[in-house]
N, C-alpha and C positions, 0 to 999 in steps of 0.2 A: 068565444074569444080565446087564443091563444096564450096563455102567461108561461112566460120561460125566459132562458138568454140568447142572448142574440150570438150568433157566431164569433164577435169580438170577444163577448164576454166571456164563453166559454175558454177561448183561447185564454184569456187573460188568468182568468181563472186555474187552470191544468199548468200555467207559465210559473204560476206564483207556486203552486203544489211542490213544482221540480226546484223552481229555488230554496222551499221552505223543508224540503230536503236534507238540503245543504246545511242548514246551519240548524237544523232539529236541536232537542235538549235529548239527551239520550238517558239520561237519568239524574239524582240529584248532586253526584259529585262530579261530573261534568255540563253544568250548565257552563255557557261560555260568560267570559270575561275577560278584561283586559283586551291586549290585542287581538283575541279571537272575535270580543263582541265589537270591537271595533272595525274589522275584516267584515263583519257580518253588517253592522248599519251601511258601510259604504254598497254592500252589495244593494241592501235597502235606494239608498238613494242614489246610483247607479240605475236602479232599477224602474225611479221615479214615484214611490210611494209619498212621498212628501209633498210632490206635485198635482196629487189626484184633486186636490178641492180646490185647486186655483187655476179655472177654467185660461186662463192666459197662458200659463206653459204647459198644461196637458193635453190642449186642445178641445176638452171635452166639455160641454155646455152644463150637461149634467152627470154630476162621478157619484153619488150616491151608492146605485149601485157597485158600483166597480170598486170604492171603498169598503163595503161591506162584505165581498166576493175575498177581497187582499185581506183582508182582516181574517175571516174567518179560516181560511187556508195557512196562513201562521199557526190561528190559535189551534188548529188542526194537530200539529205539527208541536205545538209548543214552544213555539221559538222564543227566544229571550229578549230579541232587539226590542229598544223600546218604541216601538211600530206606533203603538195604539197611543200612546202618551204625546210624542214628538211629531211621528207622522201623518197623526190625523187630528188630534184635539186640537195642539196648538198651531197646524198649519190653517185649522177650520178658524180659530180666534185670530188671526194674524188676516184671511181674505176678508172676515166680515167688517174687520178695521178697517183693509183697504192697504192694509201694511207693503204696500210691493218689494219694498227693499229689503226687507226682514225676509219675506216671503222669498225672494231669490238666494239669499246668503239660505235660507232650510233649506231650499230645494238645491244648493250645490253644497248642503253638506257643511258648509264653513262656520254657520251658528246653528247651536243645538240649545232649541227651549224646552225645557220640564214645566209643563202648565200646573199652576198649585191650588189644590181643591182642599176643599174643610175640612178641621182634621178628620171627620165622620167618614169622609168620601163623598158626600152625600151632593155637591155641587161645585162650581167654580171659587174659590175663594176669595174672600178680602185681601187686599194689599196690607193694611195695617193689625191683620187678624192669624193667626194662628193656626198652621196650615199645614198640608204634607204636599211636596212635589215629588210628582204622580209619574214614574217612568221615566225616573232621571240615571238613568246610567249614560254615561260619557257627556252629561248635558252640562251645559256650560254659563247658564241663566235660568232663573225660575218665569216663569209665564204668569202675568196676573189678569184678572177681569176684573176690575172695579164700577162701582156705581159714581156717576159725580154729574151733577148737573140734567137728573133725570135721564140720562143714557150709558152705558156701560164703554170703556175706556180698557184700551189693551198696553201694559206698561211691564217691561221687564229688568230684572237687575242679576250680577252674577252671584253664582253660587257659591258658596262655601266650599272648595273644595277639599277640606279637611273631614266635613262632617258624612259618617258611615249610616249607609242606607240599611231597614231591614222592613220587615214584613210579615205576615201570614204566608202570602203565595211569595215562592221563592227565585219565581222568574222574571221578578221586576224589582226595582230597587223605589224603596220610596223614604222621603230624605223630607225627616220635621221640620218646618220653618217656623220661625218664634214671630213671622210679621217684621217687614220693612216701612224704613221711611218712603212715602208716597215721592217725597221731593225728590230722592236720589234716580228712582227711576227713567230711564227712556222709555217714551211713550211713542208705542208704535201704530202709527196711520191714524182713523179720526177716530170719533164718536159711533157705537153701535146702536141702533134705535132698538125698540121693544119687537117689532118685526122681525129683522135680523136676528135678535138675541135670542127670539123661541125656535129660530131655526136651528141656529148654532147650539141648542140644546135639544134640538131633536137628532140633530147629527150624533152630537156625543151618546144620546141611549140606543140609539141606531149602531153604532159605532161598538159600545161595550156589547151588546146585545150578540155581534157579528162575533164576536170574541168567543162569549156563551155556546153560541152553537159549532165552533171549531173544537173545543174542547171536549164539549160531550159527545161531536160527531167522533171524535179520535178515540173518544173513549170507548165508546160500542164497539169501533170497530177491532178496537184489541178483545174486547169482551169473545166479540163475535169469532173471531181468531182464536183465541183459547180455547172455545167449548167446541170448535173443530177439530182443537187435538191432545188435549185434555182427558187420558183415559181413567176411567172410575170403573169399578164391578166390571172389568171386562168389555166397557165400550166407553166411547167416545161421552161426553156429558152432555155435548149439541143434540142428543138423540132424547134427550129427557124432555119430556112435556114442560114440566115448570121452569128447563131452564130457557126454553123455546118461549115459553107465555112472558116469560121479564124481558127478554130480547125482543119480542115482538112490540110488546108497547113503550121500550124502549125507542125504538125503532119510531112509534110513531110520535113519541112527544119531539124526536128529534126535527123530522117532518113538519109537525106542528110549527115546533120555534123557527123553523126556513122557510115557512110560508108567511107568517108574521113579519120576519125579518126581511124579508125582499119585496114586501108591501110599504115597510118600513122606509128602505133605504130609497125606492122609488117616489115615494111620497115626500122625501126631503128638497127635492128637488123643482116637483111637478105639483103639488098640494101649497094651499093659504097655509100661513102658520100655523095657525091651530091647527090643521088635518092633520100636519105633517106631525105636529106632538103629539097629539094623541095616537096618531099609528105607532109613533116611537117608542110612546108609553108603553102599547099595548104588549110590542115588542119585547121592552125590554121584562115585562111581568111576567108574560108567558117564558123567556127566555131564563129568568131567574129561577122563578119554581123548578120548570122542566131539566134546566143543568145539574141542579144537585140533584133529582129525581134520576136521573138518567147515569150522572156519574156513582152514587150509592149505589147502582145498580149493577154497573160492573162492578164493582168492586166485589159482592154479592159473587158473581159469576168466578169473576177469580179467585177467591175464597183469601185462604191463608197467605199468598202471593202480593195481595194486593197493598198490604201492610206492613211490609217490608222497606225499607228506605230503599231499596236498589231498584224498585220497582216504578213507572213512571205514575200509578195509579195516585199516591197520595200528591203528588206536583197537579193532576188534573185536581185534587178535591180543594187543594189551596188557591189553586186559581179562581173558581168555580166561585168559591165563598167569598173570595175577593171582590168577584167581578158582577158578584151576586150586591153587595154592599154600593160600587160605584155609583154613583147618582142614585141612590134611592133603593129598597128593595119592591118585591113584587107587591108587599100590603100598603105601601107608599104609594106606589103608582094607581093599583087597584082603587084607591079612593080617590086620588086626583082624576085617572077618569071617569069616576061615577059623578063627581062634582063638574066635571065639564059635560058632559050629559045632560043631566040635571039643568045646569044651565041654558042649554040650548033645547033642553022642551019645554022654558020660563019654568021650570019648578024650583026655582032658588033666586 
């Protein structure tokens, strides 16, 4: 059996490369802001990222993959828009409500939501709970999932637009919220069932996962670039055996996490709930480990370079740990799927 992309996706894929380009982070005193990152979301949603998970204006039945494909060629890239935040969490919370009109003002750009996770990161947060929204640059409302009535409920309110975002990874903005009144908010589209809500949570590890391996694939590939031209003792350092054996299996943990992840993104669409989270899981564990494995590695390679502020090496290790914390790390996952396992050979 064949497993690959299809010719759309390829295209889609190398489309997203050439945009992401475009509005690259070139290093830490030029990440974009203000009008620049605002030039940069419109290209975003111009471009239809917003639209990928809401089969009615993108046409596609299943975008899983094609979301994970956009994602990862950002995070490739480093780009700052808050893509992953705005473009896919809260557009993925906004279809599974059923939200249509919310859903078309994201998708033309005219409402921008910052979905708010716990302050851990570690999941979707409470409305009346104490929170961080999560890639809120230029967003104009926070995004909540609440519980109420045994089903989960999508409600959002404006942001404070006074209060200053900061972070570990310096290419997203993430802005504390002390909890709102539940009452104040509009609540957008219905009730999400328990079915839905393990999907829209396998999207989201699916989703950071795609991010994970943009970054550490970018990261290699400067590594790989340096020890090209990088002279020591009179050659080149690519000629070195040990620096050959760290790039090589660097190389393949990157491999690794793109095979994971494209089982992953596939399964969110085409798998029962459960399959589809524990692919996601698996995803996103192996994705966890293998990022900071991979990005420590270059960094290794580039030596003294890499630990420079002007250099993009430490923006990849801040993502990396960020993205590594998102929904859970890889020793969190590691047991939830051992305990779904478990359950499904009755031994628990």
């Amino acid at each position: 059996m064949h497993i690959g992309l299809t010719t759309e996706q390829t295209l889609l894929r190398d489309t997203v490369a050439g945009l992401a380009g475009t509005i690259a982070t070139a290093d830490a005193d030029h990440i974009p802001s203000g009008e620049r990152l605002e030039a940069a979301w419109r290209q975003i949603v111009e471009f239809g990222v917003p639209a990928l998970r809401a089969p009615q204006m993108c046409g596609l039945e299943a975008s899983g993959v094609e979301t994970a494909l956009t994602i990862e060629e950002l995070a490739r890239r480093l780009c700052a828009v808050p893509a992953l935040g705005q473009a896919v969490l809260a557009t993925e919370l906004l279809q599974a409500a059923g939200a249509d009109k919310e859903l078309e003002q994201v998708a033309e750009g005219t409402l921008r939501l910052a979905p708010v996770l716990t302050a851990g990161l570690t999941g979707f947060a409470e409305i009346d709970e104490p929170g961080v929204a999560f890639d809120a640059a230029g967003a104009s409302h926070a995004l909540f999932a609440f519980h109420e009535d045994d089903s989960r409920h999508v409600a959002y309110l404006p942001l404070d637009g006074s209060a200053i975002g900061s972070g570990l990874d310096l290419t997203r903005t993430m802005l504390p919220i002390s909890g709102f009144d539940r009452t104040l908010a509009a609540t957008a589209g219905g009730p999400v069932d328990a079915h839905r809500w393990a999907k829209v949570n396998a999207l989201a590890l699916t989703a950071v996962a795609a991010d994970l391996v943009g970054v550490m694939a970018g990261a290699l590939e400067d590594a790989v670039r340096y020890a090209g031209e990088r002279v020591q003792f009179g050659v080149k350092i690519g000629s070195f055996q040990a620096i050959q054996h760290l790039l090589a299996d660097a190389a393949v943990r990157v491999e690794g996490a793109r095979s994971c992840l494209w089982h992953a993104a596939w399964a969110v669409d085409h798998l029962s709930p459960d399959e589809a989270l524990l692919s996601a899981r698996t995803a996103k564990a192996y994705a966890s480990a293998a990022g900071r494995d991979v990005v420590e590695t270059a960094m290794q390679v580039l030596g003294g370079i890499s630990i420079t502020w002007e250099h993009l090496a430490h923006l990849r290790l801040r993502r990396t740990l960020t993205d590594r914390r998102l929904f859970g790390n890889e020793d969190e996952h590691y047991q939830a799927i051992a305990q779904m396992r478990l359950t499904d050979a009755g031994l628990r």
